[in-house]
VEXLODREN-56993 format. One line per field, with one value per residue (C-alpha): residue in three letters; x, y, z. Coordinates in nm, 3 decimals, always signed. Example, Ala and Ser with C-alpha at 12.3 -4.5 7.8 and 13.67 -1.06 7.14 Angstrom:
<nodes>
code = Ala; Ser
px = +1.230; +1.367
py = -0.450; -0.106
pz = +0.780; +0.714
</nodes>
This chain:
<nodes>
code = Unk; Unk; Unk; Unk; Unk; Unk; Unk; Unk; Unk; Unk; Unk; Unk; Unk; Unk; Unk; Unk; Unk; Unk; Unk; Unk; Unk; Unk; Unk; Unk; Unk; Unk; Unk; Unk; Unk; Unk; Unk; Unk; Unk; Unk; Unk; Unk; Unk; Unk; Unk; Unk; Unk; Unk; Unk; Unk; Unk; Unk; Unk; Unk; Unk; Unk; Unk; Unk; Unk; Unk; Unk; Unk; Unk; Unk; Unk; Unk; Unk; Unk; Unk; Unk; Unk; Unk; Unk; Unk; Unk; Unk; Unk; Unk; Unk; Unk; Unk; Unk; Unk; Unk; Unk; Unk; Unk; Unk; Unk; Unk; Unk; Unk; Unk; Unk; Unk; Unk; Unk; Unk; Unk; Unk; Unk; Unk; Unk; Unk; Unk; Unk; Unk; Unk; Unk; Unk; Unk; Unk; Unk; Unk; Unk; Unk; Unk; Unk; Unk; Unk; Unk; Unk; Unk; Unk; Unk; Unk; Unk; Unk; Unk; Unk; Unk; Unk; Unk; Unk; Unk; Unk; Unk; Unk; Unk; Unk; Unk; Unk; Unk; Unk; Unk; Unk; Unk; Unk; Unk; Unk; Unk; Unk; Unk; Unk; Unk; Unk; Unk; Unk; Unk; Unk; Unk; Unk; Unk; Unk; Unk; Unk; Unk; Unk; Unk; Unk; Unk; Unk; Unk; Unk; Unk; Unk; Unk; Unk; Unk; Unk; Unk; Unk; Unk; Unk; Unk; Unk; Unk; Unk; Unk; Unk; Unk; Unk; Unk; Unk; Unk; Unk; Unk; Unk; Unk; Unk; Unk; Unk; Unk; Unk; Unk; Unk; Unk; Unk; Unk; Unk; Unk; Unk; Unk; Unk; Unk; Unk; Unk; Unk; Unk; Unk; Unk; Unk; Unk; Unk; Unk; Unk; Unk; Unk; Unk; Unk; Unk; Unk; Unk; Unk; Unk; Unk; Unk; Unk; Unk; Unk; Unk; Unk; Unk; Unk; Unk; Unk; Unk; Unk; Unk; Unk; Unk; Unk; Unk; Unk; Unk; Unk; Unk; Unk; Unk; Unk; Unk; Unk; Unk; Unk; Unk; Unk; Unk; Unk; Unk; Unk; Unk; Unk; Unk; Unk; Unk; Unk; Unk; Unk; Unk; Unk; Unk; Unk; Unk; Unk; Unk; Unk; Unk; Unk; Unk; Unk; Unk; Unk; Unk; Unk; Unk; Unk; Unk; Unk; Unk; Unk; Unk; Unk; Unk; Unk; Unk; Unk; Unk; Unk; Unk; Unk; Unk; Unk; Unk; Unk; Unk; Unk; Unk; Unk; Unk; Unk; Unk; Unk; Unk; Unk; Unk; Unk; Unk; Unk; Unk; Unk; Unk; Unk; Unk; Unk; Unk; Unk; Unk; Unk; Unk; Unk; Unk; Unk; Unk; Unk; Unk; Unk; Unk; Unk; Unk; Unk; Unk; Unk; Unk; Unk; Unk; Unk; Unk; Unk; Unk; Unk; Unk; Unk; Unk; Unk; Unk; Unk; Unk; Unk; Unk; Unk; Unk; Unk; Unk; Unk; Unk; Unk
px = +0.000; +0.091; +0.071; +0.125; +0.142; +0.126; +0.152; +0.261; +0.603; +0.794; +0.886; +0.720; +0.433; +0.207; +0.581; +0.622; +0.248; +0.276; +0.635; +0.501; +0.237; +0.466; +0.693; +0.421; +0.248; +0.614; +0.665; +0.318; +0.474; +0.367; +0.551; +0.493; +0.576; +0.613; +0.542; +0.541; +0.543; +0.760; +1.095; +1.391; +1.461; +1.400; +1.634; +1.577; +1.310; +1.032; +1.070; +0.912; +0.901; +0.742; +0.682; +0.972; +1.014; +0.894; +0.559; +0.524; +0.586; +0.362; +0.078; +0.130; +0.102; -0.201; -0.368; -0.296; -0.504; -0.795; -0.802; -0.827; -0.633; -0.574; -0.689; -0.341; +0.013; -0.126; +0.190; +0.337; +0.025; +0.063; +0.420; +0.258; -0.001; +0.218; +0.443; +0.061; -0.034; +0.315; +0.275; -0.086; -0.154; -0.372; -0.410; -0.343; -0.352; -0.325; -0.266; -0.239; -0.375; -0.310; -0.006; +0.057; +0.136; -0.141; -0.460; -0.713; -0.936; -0.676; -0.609; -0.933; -1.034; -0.786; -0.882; -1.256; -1.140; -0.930; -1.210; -0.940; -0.781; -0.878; -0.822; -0.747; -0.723; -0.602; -0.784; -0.488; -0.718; -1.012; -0.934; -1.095; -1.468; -1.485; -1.457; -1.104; -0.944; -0.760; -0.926; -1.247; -1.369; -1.097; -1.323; -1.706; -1.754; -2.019; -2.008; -1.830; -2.184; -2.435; -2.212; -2.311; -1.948; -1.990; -1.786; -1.763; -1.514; -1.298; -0.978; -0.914; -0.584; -0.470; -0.319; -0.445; -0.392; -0.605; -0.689; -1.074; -1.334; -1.525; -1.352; -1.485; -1.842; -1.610; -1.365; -1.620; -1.845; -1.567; -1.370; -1.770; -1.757; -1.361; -1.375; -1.739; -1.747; -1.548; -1.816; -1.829; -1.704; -1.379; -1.267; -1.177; -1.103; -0.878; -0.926; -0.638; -0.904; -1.275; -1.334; -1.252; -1.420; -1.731; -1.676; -1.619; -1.969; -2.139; -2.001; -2.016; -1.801; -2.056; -2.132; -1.765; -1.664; -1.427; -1.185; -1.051; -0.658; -0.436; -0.103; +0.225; +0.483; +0.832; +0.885; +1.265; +1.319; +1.053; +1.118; +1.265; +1.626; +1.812; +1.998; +2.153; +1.802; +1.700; +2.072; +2.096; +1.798; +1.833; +1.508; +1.676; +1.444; +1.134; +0.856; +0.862; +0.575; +0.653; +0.451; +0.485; +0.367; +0.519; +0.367; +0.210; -0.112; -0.392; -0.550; -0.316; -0.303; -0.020; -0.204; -0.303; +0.067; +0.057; -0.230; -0.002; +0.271; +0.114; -0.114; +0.191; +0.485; +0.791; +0.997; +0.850; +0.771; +0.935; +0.744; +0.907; +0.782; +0.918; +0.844; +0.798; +0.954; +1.172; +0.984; +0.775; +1.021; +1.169; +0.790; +0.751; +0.688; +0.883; +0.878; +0.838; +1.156; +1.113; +1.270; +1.246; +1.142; +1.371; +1.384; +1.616; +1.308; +1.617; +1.681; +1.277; +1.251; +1.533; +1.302; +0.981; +1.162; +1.273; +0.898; +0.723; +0.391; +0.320; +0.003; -0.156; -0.420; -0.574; -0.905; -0.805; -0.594; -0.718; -0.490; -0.243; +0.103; +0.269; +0.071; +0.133; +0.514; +0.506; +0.349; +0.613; +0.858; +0.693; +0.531; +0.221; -0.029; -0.303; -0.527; -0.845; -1.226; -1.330; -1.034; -0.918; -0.626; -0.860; -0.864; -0.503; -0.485; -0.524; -0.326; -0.329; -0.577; -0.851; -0.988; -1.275; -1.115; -1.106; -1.089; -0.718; -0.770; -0.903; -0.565; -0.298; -0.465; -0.463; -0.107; -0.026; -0.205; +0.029; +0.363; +0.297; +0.209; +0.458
py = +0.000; +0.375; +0.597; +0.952; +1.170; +1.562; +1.841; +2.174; +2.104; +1.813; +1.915; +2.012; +1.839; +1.806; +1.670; +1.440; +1.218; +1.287; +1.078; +0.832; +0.762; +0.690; +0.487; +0.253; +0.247; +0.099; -0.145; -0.240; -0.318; -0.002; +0.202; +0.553; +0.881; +1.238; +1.580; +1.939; +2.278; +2.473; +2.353; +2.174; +2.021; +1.671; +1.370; +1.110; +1.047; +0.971; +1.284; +1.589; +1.968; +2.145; +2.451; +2.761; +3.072; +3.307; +3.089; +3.128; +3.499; +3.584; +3.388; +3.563; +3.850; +3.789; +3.641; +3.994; +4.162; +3.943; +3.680; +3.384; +3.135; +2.797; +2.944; +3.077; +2.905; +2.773; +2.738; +2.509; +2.336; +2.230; +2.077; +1.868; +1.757; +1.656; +1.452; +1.254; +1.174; +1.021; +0.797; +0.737; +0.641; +0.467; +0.697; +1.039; +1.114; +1.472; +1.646; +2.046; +2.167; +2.557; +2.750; +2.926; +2.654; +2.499; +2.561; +2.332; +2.409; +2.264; +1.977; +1.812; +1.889; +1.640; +1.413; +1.407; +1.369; +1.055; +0.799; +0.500; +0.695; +0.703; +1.010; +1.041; +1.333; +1.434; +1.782; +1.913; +2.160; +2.320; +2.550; +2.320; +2.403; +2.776; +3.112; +3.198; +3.094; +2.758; +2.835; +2.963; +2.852; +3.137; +3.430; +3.182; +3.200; +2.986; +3.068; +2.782; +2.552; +2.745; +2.935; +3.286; +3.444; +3.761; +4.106; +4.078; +3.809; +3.871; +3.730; +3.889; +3.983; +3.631; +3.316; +3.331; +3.732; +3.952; +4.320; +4.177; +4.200; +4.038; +3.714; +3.492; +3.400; +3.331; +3.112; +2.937; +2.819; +2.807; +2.559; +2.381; +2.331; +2.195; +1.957; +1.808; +1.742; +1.383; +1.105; +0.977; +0.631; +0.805; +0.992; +0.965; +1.188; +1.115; +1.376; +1.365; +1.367; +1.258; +1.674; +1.779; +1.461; +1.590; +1.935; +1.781; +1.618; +1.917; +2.095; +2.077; +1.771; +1.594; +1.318; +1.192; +0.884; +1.012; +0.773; +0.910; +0.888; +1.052; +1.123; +0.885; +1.060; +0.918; +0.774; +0.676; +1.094; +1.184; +1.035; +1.151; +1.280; +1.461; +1.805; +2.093; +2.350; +2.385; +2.508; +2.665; +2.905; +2.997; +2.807; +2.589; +2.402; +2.635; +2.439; +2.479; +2.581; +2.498; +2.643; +2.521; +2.707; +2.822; +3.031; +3.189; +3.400; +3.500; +3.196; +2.973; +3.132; +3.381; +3.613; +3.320; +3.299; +3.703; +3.609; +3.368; +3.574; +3.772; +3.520; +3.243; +3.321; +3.397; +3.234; +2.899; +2.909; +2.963; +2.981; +2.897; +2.955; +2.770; +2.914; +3.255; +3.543; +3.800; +4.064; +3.840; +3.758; +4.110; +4.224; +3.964; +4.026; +3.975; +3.609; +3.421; +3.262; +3.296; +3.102; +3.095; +2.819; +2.484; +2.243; +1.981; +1.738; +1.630; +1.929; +2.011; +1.623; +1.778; +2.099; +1.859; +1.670; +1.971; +2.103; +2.016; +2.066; +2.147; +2.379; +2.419; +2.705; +2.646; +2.551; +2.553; +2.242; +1.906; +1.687; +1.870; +1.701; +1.905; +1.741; +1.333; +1.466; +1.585; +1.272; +1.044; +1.235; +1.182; +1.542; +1.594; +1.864; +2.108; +2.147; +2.296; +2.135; +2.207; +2.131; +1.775; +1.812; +1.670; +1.307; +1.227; +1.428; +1.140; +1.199; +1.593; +1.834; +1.966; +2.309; +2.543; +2.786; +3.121; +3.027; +3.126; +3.125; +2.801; +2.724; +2.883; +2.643; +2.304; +2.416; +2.424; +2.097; +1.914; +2.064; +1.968; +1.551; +1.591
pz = +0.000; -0.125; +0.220; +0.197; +0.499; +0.489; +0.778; +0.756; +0.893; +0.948; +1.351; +1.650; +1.805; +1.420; +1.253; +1.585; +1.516; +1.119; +1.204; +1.430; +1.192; +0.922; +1.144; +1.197; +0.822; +0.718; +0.976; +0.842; +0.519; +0.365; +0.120; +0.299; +0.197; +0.406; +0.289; +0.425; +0.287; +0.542; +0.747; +0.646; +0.322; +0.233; +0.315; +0.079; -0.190; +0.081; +0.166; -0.016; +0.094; -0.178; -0.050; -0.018; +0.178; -0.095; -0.109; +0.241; +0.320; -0.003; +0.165; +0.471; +0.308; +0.120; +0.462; +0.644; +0.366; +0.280; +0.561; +0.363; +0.561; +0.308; +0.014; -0.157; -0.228; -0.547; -0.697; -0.426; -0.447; -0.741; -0.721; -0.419; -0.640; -0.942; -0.664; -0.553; -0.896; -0.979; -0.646; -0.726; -0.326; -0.154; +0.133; +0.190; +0.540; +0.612; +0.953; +0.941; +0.642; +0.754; +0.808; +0.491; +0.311; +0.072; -0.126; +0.026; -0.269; -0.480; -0.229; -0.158; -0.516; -0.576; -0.363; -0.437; -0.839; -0.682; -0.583; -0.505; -0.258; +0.113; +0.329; +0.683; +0.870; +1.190; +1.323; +1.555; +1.654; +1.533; +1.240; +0.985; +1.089; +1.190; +0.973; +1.076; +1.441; +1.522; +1.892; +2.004; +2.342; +2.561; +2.349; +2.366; +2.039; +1.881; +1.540; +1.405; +1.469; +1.231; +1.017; +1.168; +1.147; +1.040; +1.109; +1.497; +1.491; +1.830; +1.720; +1.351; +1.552; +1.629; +1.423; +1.102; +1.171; +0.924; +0.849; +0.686; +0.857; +0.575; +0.553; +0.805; +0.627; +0.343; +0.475; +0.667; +0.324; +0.101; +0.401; +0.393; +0.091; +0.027; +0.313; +0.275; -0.080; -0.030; +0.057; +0.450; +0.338; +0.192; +0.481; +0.863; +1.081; +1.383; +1.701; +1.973; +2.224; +2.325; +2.374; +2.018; +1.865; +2.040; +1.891; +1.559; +1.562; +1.595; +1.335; +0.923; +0.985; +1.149; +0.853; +0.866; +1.141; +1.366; +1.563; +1.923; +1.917; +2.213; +2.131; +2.238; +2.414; +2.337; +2.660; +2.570; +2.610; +2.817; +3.148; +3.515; +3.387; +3.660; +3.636; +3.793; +3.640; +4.017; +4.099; +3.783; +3.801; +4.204; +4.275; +4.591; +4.785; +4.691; +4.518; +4.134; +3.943; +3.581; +3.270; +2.907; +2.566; +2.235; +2.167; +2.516; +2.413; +2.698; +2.559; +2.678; +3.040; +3.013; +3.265; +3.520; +3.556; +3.641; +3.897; +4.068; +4.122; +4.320; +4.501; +4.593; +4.846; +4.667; +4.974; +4.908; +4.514; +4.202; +3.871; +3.536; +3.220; +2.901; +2.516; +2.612; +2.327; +2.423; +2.499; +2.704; +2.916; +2.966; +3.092; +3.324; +3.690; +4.004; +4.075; +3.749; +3.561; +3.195; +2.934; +2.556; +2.317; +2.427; +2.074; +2.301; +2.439; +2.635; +2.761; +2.829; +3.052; +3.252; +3.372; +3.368; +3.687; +3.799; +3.871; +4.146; +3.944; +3.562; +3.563; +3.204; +3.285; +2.912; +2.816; +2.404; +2.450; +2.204; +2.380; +2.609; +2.516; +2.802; +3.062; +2.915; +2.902; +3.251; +3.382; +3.192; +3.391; +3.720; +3.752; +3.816; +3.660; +3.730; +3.442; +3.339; +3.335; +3.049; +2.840; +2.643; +2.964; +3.208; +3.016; +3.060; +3.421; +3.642; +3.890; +3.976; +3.985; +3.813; +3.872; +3.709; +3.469; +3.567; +3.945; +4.012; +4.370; +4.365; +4.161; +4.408; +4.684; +4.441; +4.411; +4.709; +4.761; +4.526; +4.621; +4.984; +4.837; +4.618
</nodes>
C-alpha cells in the first residue's frame, strides 16, 4: 500500500504524530511517503518539501489583507499535487492543512477527483470548521456551529492574523464546501481527544466517522532525567511551578501565571515559564523565571523533573502534550475542566477555569504531596 502523509512542517508536536504515523504504516509493510510545505529540506526520496520561503511569506502576506487562511500558495500546491499523482496512493492522510502553506481548494479537489484513494485526517485543533481561528472557546464564540461568522469576529488579531473584517463567512463556506465534498465512506477523521471529537460532531463535519486517538509521548526521552536546572535558576528548595507554551497568548493562560505571582509566596515558590519570546520575558513580573522556546526534548525532561507541578491554565488544548510529558517524567499537573487536559490528568488536579484562587490552593495541595 501507497501511504502519503502531509503536515505543515515536518517538527514540532504536528511533525512528531505525522512521524510516528509513518513509522508505523512501514513497519506495516507499507511504502509511505512524508510531505510538508515549510521547514527543512527533504532527506531522501520519501521525503518531499514542496513549499519555499517566498511561497510562504507571499501567503502571509495575502492572509494579512484578505483573511483567507488555506486558500493561496497555489503554486506550491501544485508541485505537491504533481508529486501525488506520480505515487498514485492509496491513502493520503493529512494532519495540518493551515499555516501558509497549501490551497485546500486545490487539495481536496484532488482528492474528491481521486475515488481510489482514502483520506485520513487528523484535526490538531479546530481551524478546519470555523470562519477563521484555530481556537475559540478562551473568546465563547459559537459561530463555528451554524455558520453565523460575520464582522464581529474577536480574534481577527490572532493566528491566522487579518486586516478583513469580511472574511470569516467566506472562509467558513468556502472551508464547507472543500472539506465536505469527499463522501463519508472516503474519509476519517482522527481527534487527539474525546473533547474535540465531540466538537467535531457538531459541526459541518458531522457526517464523517471520527476515531478518538491521544497522542504517544516518546517515553525513551521523556522520562525523570536529573539536572543541575534547580541550581541553575536559584530556585533551591522552593517548590517549582513549571509552565509550558510556544507560543504563550492569553488563551493559553499567560495572565493566570501574572495572577499567581502575586497570590503564591515567593519564599516557598518559584514559577518557570518555558516558550515565552523575548519581549515576554523582559515584561515579566517579580517572581516568574522565563525562558524561551527549548527544541532539546532532552533538555525540556530535565526541567519537567525539575517542577514540582506542571500547571496548564488552558481551556483551548485538544490533547495537552505538556501534561502526558510531565506525567512520563513523574510530575504531576493542574489542568483545566473544560479542556481535552482533564482526560489524561489522572493523577493531579482539576480546577474550574477562571478560578485562580481556587488554583494557588490546588497548588499548594500538590507541592505539599509531592
Amino acid at each position: 500500500m501507497r501511504y502519503v502523509s502531509i503536515n505543515s512542517v515536518p517538527y514540532g508536536s504536528t511533525g512528531a504524530v505525522m512521524r510516528q504515523v509513518t513509522e508505523e504504516r512501514r513497519a506495516a509493510g507499507d511504502e509511505c511517503w512524508m510531505m510538508w510545505g515549510r521547514g527543512r529540506a527533504a532527506e531522501n526520496e520519501h521525503e518531499f518539501n514542496f513549499g519555499s520561503k517566498a511561497g510562504f511569506y507571499l501567503d502571509v502576506l495575502q492572509t494579512r489583507v484578505d483573511g483567507r487562511a488555506g486558500f493561496h500558495s497555489h503554486h506550491a500546491t501544485k508541485l505537491l499535487l504533481e508529486k501525488l499523482s506520480g505515487i498514485e496512493p492509496d491513502v493520503v492522510h493529512l494532519h495540518n492543512v493551515h499555516g501558509y502553506y497549501v490551497n485546500v481548494e486545490m487539495l481536496f479537489g484532488w482528492l474528491a477527483a481521486h475515488e481510489n484513494v482514502q483520506v485520513r485526517w487528523t484535526l490538531h485543533d479546530c481551524w478546519a470548521f470555523t470562519g477563521h481561528c484555530a481556537h475559540f472557546q478562551y473568546v465563547g464564540c459559537d459561530g463555528w456551529v451554524n455558520g453565523t461568522c460575520g464582522e464581529g469576529c474577536p480574534q481577527l488579531g490572532v493566528y491566522p492574523k487579518t486586516l478583513s473584517k469580511r472574511s470569516c463567512a467566506w472562509n467558513y463556506a468556502h472551508k464547507k464546501a472543500a472539506f465536505t465534498q469527499l463522501p463519508a465512506d472516503r474519509m476519517t477523521l482522527v481527534t487527539p481527544s474525546r473533547w474535540l471529537k465531540d466538537l467535531v460532531e457538531r459541526s459541518f463535519l458531522a457526517k464523517y466517522p471520527v476515531e478518538v486517538r491521544h497522542n504517544i509521548v516518546d517515553t525513551g526521552v521523556f522520562k525523570p532525567t536529573p539536572s543541575d536546572f534547580r541550581e541553575r535558576y536559584g530556585i533551591g528548595g522552593r517548590y517549582m511551578v513549571l509552565g509550558v507554551a510556544s507560543p504563550w497568548t492569553e488563551g493559553k493562560g499567560l495572565g493566570v501565571f501574572y495572577e499567581l505571582s502575586r497570590l503564591l509566596d515567593t519564599n516557598r515558590f518559584a514559577i518557570v515559564l518555558v516558550g515565552l519570546s523575548k519581549k515576554q520575558i523582559a515584561q515579566l513580573p517579580a517572581g516568574i523565571i522565563g525562558l524561551e522556546r527549548i527544541d532539546s526534548p532532552q533538555e525540556l525532561a530535565a526541567i519537567y523533573t525539575a517542577a514540582d507541578v506542571l500547571v496548564n491554565p488552558s481551556i483551548e488544548e485538544t490533547f495537552g502534550m505538556t501534561v502526558a510529558e510531565a506525567k512520563a517524567c513523574d510530575t504531576k499537573s493542574l489542568v483545566m475542566q473544560g479542556s481535552a487536559c482533564a482526560e489524561i490528568c489522572f493523577d493531579g488536579a482539576i480546577v474550574e477555569f477562571g478560578d485562580t484562587k481556587r488554583i494557588a490552593s490546588a497548588i499548594e495541595e500538590l507541592c505539599h504531596a509531592h
